[in-house]
KOLTOR-482532 format. One record per residue (C-alpha): residue in one letter; x, y, z. Coordinates in Angstrom, 1 decimal, always signed. Layout:
# residues N
(r 'A'; (X; Y; Z))
...
***
This chain:
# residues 476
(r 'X'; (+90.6; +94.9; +65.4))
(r 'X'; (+93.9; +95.4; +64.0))
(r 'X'; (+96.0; +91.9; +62.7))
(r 'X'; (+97.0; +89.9; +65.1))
(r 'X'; (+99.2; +87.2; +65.0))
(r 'X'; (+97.6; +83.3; +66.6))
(r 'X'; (+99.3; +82.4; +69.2))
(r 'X'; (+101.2; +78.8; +68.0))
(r 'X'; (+103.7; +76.4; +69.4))
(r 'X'; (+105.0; +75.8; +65.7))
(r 'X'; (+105.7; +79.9; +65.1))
(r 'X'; (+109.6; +79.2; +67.4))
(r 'X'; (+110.7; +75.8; +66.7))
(r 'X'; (+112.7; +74.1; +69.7))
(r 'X'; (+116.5; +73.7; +69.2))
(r 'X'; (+119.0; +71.5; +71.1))
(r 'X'; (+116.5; +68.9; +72.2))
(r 'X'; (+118.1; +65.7; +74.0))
(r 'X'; (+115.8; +62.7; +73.9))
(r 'X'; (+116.1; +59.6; +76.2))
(r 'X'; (+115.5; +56.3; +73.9))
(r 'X'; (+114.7; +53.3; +76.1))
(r 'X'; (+114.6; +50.0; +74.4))
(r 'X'; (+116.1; +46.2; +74.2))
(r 'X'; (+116.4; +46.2; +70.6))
(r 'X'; (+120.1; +47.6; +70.0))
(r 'X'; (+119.3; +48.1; +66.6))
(r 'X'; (+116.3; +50.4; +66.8))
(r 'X'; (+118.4; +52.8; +69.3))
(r 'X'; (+121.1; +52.5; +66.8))
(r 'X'; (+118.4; +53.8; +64.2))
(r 'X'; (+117.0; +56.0; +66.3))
(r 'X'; (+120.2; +57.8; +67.4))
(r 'X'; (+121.1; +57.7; +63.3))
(r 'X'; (+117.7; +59.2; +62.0))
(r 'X'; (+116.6; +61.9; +64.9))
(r 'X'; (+120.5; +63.1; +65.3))
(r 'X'; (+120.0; +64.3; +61.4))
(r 'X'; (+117.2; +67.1; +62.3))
(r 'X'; (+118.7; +70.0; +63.1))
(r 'X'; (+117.0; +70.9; +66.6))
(r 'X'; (+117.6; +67.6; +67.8))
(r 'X'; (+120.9; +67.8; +69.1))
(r 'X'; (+121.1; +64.6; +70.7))
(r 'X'; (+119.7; +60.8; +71.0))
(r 'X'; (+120.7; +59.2; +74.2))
(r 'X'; (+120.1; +55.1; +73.5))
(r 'X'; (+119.5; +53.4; +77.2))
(r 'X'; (+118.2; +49.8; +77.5))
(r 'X'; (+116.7; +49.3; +80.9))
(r 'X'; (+114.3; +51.0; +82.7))
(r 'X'; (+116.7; +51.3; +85.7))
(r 'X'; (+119.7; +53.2; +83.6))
(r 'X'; (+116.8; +55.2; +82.1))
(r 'X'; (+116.0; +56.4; +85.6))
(r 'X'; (+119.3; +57.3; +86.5))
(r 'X'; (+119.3; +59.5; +83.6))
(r 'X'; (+116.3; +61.1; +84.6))
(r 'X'; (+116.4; +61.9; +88.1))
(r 'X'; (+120.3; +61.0; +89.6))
(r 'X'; (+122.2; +62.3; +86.4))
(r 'X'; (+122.6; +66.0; +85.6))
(r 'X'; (+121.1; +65.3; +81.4))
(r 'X'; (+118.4; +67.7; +81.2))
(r 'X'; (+116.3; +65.2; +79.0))
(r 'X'; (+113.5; +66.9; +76.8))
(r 'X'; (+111.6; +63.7; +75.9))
(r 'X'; (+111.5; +60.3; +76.5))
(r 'X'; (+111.0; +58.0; +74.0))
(r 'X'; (+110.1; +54.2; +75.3))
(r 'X'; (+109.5; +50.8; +73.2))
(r 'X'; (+106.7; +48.7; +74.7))
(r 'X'; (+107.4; +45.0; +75.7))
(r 'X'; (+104.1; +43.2; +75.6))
(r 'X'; (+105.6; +40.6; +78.7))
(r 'X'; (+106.8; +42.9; +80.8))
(r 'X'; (+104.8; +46.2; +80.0))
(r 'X'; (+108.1; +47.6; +80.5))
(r 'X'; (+107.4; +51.0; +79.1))
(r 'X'; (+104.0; +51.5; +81.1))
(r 'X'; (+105.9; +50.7; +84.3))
(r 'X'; (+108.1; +53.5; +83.3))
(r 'X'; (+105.7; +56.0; +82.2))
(r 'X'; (+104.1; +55.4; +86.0))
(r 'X'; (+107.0; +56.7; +87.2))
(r 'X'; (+107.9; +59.3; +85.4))
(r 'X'; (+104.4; +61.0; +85.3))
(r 'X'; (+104.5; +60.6; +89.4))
(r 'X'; (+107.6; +62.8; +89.3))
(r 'X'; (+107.6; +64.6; +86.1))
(r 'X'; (+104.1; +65.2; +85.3))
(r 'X'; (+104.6; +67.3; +81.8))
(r 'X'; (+107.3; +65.8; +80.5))
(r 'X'; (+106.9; +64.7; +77.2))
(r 'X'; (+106.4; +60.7; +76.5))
(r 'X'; (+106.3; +58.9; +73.4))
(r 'X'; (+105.4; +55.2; +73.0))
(r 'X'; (+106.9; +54.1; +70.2))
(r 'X'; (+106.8; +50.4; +69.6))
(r 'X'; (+106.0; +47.5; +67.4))
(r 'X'; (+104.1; +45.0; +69.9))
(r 'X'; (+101.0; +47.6; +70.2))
(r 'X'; (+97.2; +47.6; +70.3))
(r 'X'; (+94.1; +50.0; +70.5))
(r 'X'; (+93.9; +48.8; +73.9))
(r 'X'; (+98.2; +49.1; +74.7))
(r 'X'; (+97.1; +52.8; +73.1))
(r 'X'; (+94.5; +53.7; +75.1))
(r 'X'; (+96.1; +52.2; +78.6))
(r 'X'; (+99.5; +54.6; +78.1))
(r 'X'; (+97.2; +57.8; +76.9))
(r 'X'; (+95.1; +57.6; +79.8))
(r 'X'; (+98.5; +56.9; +81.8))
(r 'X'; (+99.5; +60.3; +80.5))
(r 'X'; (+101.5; +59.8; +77.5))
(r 'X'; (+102.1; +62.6; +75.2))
(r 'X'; (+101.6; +60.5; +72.0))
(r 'X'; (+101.6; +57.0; +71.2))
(r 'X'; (+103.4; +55.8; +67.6))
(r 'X'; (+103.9; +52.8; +65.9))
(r 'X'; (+107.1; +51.8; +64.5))
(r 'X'; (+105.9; +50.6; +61.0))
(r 'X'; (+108.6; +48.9; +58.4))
(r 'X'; (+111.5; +50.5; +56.9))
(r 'X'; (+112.3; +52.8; +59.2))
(r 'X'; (+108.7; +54.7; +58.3))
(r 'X'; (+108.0; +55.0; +62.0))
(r 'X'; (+111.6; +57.0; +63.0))
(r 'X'; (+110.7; +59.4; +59.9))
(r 'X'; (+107.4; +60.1; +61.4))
(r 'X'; (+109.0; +60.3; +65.3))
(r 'X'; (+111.2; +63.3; +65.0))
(r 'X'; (+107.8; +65.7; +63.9))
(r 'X'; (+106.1; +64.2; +66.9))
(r 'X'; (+109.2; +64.9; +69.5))
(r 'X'; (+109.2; +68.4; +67.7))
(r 'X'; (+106.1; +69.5; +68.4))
(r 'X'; (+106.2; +67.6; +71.7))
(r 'X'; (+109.2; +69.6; +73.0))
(r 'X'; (+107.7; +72.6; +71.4))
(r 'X'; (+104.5; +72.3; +73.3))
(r 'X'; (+106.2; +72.0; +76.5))
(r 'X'; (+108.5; +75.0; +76.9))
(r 'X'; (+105.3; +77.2; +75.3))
(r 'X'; (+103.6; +76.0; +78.6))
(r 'X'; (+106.4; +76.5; +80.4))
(r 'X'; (+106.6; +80.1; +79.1))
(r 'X'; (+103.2; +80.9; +79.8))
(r 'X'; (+103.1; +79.3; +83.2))
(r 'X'; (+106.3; +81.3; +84.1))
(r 'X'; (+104.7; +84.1; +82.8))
(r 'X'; (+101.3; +83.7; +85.0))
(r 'X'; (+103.5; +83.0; +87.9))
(r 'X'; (+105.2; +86.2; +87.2))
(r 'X'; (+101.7; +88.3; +87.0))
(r 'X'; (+100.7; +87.0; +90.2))
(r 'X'; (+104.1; +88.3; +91.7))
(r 'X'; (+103.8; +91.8; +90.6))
(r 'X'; (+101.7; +94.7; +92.4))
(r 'X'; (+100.2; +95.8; +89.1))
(r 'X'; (+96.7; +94.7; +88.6))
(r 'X'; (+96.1; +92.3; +85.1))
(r 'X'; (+93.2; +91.1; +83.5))
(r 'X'; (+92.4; +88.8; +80.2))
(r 'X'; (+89.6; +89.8; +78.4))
(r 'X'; (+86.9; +88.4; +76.0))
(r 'X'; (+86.0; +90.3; +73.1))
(r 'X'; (+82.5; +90.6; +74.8))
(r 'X'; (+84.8; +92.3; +77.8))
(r 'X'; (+84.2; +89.4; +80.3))
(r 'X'; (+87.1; +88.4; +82.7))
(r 'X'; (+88.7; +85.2; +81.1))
(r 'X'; (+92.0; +85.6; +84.3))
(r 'X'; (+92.6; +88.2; +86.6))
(r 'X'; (+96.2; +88.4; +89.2))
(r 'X'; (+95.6; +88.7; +92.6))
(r 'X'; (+96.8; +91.9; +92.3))
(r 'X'; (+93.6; +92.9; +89.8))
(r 'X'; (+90.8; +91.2; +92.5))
(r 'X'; (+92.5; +93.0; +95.4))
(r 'X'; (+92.0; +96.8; +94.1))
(r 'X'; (+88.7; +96.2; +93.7))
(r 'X'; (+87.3; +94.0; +96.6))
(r 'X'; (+86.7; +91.1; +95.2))
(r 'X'; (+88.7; +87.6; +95.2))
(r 'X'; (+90.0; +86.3; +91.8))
(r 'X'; (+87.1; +83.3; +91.0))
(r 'X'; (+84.3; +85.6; +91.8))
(r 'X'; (+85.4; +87.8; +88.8))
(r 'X'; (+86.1; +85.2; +86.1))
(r 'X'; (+83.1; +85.7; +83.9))
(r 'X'; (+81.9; +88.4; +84.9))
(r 'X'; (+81.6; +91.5; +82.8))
(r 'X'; (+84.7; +94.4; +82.8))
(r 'X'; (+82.0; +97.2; +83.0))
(r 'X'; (+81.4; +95.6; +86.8))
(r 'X'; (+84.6; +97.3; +87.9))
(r 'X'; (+83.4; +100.5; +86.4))
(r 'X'; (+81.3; +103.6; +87.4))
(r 'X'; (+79.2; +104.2; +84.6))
(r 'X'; (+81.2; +106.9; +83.4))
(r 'X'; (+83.8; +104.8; +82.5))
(r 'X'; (+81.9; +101.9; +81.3))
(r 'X'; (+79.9; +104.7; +78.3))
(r 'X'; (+84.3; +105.8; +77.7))
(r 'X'; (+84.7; +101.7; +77.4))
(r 'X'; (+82.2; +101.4; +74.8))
(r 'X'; (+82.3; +104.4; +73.0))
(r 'X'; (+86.1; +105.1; +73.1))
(r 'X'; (+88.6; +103.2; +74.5))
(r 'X'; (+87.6; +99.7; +73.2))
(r 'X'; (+87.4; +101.4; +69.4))
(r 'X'; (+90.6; +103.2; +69.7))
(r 'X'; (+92.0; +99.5; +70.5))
(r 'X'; (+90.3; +97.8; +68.0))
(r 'X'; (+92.1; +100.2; +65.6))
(r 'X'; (+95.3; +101.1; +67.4))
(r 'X'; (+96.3; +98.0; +68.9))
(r 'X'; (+96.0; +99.7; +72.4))
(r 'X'; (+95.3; +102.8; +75.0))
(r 'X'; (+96.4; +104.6; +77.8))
(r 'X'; (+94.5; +106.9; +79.9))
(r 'X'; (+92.8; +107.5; +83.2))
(r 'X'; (+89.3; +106.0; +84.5))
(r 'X'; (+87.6; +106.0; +87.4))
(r 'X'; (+86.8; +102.1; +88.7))
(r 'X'; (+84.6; +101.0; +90.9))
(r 'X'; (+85.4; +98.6; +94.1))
(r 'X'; (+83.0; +96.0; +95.8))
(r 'X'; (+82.2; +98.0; +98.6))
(r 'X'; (+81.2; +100.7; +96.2))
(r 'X'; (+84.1; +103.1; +96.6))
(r 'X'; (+85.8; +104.9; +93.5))
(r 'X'; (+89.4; +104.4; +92.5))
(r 'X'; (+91.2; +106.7; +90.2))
(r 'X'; (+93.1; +104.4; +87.8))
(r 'X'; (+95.7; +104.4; +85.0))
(r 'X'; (+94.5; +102.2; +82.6))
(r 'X'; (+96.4; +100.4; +79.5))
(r 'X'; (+94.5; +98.3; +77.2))
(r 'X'; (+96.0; +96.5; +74.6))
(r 'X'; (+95.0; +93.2; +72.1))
(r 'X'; (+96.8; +90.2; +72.8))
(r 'X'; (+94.9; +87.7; +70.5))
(r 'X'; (+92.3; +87.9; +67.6))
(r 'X'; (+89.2; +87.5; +70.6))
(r 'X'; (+91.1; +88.7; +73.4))
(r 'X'; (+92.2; +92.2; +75.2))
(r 'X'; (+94.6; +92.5; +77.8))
(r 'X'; (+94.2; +95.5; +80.6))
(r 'X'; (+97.0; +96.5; +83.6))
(r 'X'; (+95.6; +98.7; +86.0))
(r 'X'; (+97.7; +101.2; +88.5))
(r 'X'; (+96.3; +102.5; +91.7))
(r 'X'; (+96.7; +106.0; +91.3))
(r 'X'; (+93.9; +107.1; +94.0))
(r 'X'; (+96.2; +108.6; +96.7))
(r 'X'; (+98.6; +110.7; +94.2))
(r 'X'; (+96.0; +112.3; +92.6))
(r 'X'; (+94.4; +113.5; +96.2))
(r 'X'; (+98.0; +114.8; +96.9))
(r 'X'; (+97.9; +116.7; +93.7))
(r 'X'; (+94.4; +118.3; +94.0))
(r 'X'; (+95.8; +119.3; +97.7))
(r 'X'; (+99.1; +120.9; +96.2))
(r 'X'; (+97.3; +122.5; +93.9))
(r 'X'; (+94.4; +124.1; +96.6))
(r 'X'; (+97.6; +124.8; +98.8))
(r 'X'; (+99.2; +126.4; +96.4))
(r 'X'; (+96.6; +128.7; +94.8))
(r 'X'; (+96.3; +129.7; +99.0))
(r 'X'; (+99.9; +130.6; +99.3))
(r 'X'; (+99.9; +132.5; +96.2))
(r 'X'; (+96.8; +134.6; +97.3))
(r 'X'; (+98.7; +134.6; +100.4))
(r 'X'; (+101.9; +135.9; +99.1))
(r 'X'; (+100.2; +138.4; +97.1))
(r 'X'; (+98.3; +139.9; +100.6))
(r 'X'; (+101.4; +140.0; +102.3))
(r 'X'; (+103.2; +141.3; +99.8))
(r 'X'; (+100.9; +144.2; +99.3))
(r 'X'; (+101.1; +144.6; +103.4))
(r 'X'; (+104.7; +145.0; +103.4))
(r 'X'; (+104.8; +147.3; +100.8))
(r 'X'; (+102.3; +150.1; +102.5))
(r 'X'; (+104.9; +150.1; +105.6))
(r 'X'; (+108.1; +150.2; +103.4))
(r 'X'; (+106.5; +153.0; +101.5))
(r 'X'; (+106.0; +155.3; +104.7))
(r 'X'; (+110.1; +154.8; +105.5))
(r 'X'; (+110.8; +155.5; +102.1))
(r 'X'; (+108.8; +158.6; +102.3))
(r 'X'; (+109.5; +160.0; +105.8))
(r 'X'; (+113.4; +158.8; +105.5))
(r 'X'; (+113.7; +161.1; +102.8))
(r 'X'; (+111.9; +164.2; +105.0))
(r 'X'; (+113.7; +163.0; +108.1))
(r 'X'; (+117.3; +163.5; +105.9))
(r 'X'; (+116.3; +167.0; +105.3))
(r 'X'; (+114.9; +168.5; +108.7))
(r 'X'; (+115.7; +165.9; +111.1))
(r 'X'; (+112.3; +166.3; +113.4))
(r 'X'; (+111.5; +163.8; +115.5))
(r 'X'; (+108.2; +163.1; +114.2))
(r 'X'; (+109.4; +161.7; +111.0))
(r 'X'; (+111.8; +159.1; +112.8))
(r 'X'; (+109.0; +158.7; +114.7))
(r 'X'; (+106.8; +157.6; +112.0))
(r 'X'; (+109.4; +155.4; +110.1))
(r 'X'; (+109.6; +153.5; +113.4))
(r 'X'; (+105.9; +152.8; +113.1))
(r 'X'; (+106.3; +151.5; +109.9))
(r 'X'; (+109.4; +149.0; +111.1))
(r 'X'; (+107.3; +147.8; +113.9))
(r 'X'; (+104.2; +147.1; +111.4))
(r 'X'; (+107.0; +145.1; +109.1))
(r 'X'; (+108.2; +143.4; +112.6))
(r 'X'; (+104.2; +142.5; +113.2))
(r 'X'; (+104.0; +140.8; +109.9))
(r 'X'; (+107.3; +139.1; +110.0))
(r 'X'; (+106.5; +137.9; +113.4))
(r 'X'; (+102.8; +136.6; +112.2))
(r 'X'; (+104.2; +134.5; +109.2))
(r 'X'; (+106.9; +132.9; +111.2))
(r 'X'; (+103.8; +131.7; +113.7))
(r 'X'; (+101.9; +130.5; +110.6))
(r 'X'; (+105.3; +128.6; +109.0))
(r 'X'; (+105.9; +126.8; +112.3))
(r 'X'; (+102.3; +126.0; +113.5))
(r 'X'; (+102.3; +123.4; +110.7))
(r 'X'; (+105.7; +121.8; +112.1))
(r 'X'; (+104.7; +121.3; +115.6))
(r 'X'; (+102.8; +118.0; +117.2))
(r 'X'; (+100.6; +118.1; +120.0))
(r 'X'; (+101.5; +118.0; +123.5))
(r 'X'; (+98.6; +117.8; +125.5))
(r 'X'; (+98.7; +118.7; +128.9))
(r 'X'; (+96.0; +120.0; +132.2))
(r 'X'; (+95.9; +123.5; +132.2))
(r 'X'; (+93.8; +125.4; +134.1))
(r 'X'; (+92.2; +128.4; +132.0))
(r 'X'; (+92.1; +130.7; +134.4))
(r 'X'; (+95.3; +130.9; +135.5))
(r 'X'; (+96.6; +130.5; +132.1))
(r 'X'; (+94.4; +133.3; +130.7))
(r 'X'; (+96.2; +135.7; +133.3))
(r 'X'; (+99.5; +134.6; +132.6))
(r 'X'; (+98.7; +135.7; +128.8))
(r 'X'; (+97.6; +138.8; +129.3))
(r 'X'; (+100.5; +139.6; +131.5))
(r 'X'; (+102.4; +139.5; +128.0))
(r 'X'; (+99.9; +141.7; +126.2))
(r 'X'; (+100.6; +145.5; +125.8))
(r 'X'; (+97.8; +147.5; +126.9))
(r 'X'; (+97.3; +150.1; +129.5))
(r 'X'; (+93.3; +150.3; +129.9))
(r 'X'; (+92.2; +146.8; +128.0))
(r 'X'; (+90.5; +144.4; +130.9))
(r 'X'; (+90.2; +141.1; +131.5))
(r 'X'; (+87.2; +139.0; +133.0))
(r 'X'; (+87.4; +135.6; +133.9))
(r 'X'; (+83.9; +134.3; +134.1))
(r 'X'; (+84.1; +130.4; +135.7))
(r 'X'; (+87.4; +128.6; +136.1))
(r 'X'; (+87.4; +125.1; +133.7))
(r 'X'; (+90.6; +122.6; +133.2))
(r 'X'; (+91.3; +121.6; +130.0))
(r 'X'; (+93.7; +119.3; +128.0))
(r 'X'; (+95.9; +121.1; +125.4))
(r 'X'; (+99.0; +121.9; +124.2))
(r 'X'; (+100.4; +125.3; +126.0))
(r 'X'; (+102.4; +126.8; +123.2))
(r 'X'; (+99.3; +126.3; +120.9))
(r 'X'; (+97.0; +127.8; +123.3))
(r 'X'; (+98.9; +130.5; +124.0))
(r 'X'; (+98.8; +131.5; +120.2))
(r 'X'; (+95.5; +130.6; +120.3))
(r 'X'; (+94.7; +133.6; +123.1))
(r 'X'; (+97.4; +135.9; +122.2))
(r 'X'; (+96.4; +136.1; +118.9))
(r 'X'; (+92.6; +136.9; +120.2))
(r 'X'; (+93.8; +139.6; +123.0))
(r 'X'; (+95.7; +141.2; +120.2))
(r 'X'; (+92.6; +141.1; +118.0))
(r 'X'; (+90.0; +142.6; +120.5))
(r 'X'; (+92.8; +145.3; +121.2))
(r 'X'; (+92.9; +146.3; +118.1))
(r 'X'; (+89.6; +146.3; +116.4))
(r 'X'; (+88.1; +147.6; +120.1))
(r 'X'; (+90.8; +149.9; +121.2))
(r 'X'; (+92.6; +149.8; +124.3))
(r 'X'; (+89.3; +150.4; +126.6))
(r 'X'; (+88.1; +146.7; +125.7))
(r 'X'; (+86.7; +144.1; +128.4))
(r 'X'; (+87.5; +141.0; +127.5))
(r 'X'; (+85.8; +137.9; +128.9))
(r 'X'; (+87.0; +134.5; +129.4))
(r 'X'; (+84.6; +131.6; +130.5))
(r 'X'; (+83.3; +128.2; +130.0))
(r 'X'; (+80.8; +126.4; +128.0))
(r 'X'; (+78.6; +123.0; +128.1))
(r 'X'; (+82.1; +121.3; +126.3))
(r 'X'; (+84.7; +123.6; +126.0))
(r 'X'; (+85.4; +127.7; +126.5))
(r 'X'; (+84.9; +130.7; +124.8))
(r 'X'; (+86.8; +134.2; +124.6))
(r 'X'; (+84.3; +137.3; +123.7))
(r 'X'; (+85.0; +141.4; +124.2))
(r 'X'; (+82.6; +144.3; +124.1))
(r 'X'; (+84.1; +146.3; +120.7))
(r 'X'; (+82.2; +146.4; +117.7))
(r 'X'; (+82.0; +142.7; +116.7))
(r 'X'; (+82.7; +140.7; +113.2))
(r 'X'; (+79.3; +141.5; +110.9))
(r 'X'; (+77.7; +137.7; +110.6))
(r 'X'; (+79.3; +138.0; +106.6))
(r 'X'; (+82.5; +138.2; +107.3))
(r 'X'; (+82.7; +135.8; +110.1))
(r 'X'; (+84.0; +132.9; +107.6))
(r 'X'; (+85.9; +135.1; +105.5))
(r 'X'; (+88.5; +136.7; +108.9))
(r 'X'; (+89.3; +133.1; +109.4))
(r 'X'; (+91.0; +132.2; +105.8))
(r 'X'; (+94.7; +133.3; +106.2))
(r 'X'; (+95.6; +137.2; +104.3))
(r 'X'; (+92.1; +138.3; +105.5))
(r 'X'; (+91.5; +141.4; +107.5))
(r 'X'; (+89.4; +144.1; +107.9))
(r 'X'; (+91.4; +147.0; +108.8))
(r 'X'; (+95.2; +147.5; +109.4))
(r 'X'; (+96.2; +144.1; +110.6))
(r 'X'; (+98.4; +141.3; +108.9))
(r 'X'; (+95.3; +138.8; +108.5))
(r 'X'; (+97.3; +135.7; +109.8))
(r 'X'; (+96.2; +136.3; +113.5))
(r 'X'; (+93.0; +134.7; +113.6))
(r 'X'; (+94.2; +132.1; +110.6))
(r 'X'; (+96.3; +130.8; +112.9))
(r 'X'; (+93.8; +130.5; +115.9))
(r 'X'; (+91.7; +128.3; +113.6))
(r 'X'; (+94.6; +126.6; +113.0))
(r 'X'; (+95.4; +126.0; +116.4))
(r 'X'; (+91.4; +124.6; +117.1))
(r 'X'; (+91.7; +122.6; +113.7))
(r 'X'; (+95.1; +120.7; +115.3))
(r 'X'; (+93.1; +120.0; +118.9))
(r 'X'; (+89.7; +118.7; +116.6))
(r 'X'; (+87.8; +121.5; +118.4))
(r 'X'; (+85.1; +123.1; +116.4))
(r 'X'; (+85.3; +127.2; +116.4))
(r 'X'; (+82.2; +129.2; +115.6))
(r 'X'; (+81.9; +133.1; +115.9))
(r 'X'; (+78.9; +134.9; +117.6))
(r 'X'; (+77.7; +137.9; +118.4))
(r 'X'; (+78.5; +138.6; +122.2))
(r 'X'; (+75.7; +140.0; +124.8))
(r 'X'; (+77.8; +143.7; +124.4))
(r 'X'; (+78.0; +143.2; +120.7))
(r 'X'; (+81.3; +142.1; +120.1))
(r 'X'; (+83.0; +139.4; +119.0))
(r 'X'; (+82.8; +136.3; +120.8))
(r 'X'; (+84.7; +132.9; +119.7))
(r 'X'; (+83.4; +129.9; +120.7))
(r 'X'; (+85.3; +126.8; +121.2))
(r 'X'; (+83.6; +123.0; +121.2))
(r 'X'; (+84.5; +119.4; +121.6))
(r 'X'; (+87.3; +120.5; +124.2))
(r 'X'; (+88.3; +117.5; +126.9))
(r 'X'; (+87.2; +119.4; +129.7))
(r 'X'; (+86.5; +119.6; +133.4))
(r 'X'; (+85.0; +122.4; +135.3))
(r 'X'; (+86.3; +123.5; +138.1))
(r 'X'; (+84.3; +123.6; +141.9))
(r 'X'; (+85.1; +125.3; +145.2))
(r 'X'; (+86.6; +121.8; +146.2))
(r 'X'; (+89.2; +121.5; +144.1))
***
């Protein structure tokens, strides 16, 4: 472990101390004010002779006093009385008994009363030279506490978790903050090993490098995984430094949520660039064909050609249309509303362009959804069956046990691919892939599981569960 300096009242000597010097002798405050007033950090000796004027200073005066210093009158136990009532309203303050009329047993009454030291006065002015080191280190030991209780108070305050550490890695203090993140409340730690808050991953990195690199560095700053109560995992930030010869001090930063966020940015972003790409390479096939037959339409002007570059616009218009469904479906909320799927499933395939496709409705079923949803949820699926089955398709609409499906009697998805045409970019013949994307997208926004079978015909049927449903009867 790398030098480290002891912590000691004595390393920042006070400065500007003001004493309060209560005594009936006007000669010893005289002396007192003459001798203390000489050391440098003692900037000033206030002589009072009465308890009561001694009080006033104290607590109806505006003097910030830094010590008291009292004589002791054997008759009256004068000081005493005043150290009672100080320590009832200034518990730490220091108090020095300083006096000529004492005894072991004067001694041991004002130490046990609180005093901070008790000193005789001696001859020749032998006692004052032996006061000022005493109100010194007095004054010095107070504001020290003071700094470190402002300092706990201050750790407790922030959000950051803090711990004290043995060099055997037991808690000797944790904040609030520290107990919190991991479960447990801040007594029930003190003691107990560090390696308690750590999956055993981290506790072989504790042992084997992050406690050596301190030892040698003075600190470290890294990432660990800790390990709640409730046996949960918590990615953390972790900074470990020494703040004493046998002690280590650790702050610990909650770091959990971001790096979820991250790992989802990333996986979101890794499927918009494969996304991109499959779109990209879409909209150049079309774009090719109007460079192409632009060129041959210049040149003879048949009607073919403009035919065919109009083909090509509408497959650009397709794909256009498909990605500004995908870019939106993430922006919408739910709606949810009774719809009956009968009706609904007619009024959709009003809107769908095809001459010889049919439709079947099976059993009537209400459910609760959001209408703009579902209809992307059943256009998309018409358009499918259309075209992977051609426009001579029958496709059926019906209910299940707890929700609906939508099949046709084309050539079906093989059981291999039925995972793969859901993932958005994938398709297996001229389309954009985004169509059925964005019906799993639409079931993944109502919570309804989607499964793909193998219709009675032998095509595709999609199969929709965990829908709020109610079927229908003649009664209704």
């Amino acid at each position: 472990m790398p030098g480290v300096e002891r912590i000691s009242t004595d390393r920042n000597l006070p400065s500007g101390i003001r004493v309060l010097h209560v005594d009936d002798d006007e000669l010893v405050l005289r002396a007192s004010k003459l001798f203390l007033e000489r050391e440098d950090d003692i900037e000033e000796v206030i002589p009072v002779r009465t308890n009561e004027t001694a009080i006033e200073y104290l607590f109806e005066n505006d003097t910030d006093i830094d010590c008291v210093v009292t004589g002791y009158d054997r008759e009256r136990s004068s000081g005493l009385e005043l150290l009672d009532i100080v320590r009832e309203r200034c518990p730490n303050l220091p108090f020095i008994l300083f006096t000529d009329n004492g005894s072991e047993d004067i001694a041991s009454q004002a130490m046990s009363s609180g005093a901070t030291n008790y000193l005789r006065k001696g001859g020749d002015d032998i006692g004052f030279f032996s006061l000022a080191p005493q109100i010194q280190h007095a004054v010095s030991y107070r504001r020290t506490e003071k700094e470190v209780h402002r300092g706990f108070r201050a750790i407790e305050m922030i959000n950051e978790g803090i711990a004290l550490l043995t060099d055997t890695l037991d808690f000797n203090y944790v904040n609030e903050a520290y107990a919190e993140l991991f479960g447990y409340d801040q007594k029930t730690l003190i003691g107990r090993n560090w390696e308690e808050t750590m999956t055993d991953e981290s506790s072989e990195r504790l042992r084997s490098e992050i406690i050596p690199n301190v030892d040698s560095d003075g600190e470290w700053v890294g990432e660990v995984t800790g390990s709640r109560h409730d046996g949960g995992s918590l990615t953390l930030v972790l900074s470990v430094s020494v703040v004493a010869e046998n002690e280590y001090v650790c702050a610990v930063r909650d770091v959990t949520e971001r790096r979820e966020r991250e790992e989802e940015l990333i996986q979101e972003n890794e499927r918009l660039d494969e996304f991109a790409s499959k779109v990209s390479h879409d909209l150049r096939g079309p774009l090719s064909i109007i460079y192409g037959y632009l060129d041959v339409a210049r040149e003879s002007g048949k009607k073919e050609h403009f035919d065919q570059i109009e083909d090509a616009a509408d497959r650009i218009d397709t794909i256009i249309s498909d990605l500004l469904e995908v870019a939106r479906e993430g922006q919408k909320e739910l709606d949810r509303e009774r719809i009956e799927l009968d009706a609904f499933a007619e009024h959709i395939w009003e809107g769908v362009q095809s001459k010889d496709a049919t439709l079947r409705l099976d059993d009537d079923v209400r459910i609760a959804a959001d209408y703009s949803r579902l209809t992307e949820l059943f256009a998309n699926l018409f358009r499918n069956a259309i075209e992977h089955s051609g426009d001579g398709v029958t496709i059926s609409v019906g209910a299940t046990a707890d929700g609906f499906y939508i099949e046709d009697d084309g050539p079906g998805i093989p059981q291999a691919q039925r995972r793969k045409v859901l993932k958005s970019g994938y398709s297996t013949g001229g389309g954009t892939g985004l169509g059925l994307s964005i019906v799993k997208e639409v079931a993944d926004s109502h919570e309804w599981g989607l499964s793909i079978e193998e219709s009675d015909d032998g095509g595709a049927r999609f199969v929709f569960s965990g829908v709020e449903c109610a079927h229908n009867t003649p009664n209704q």
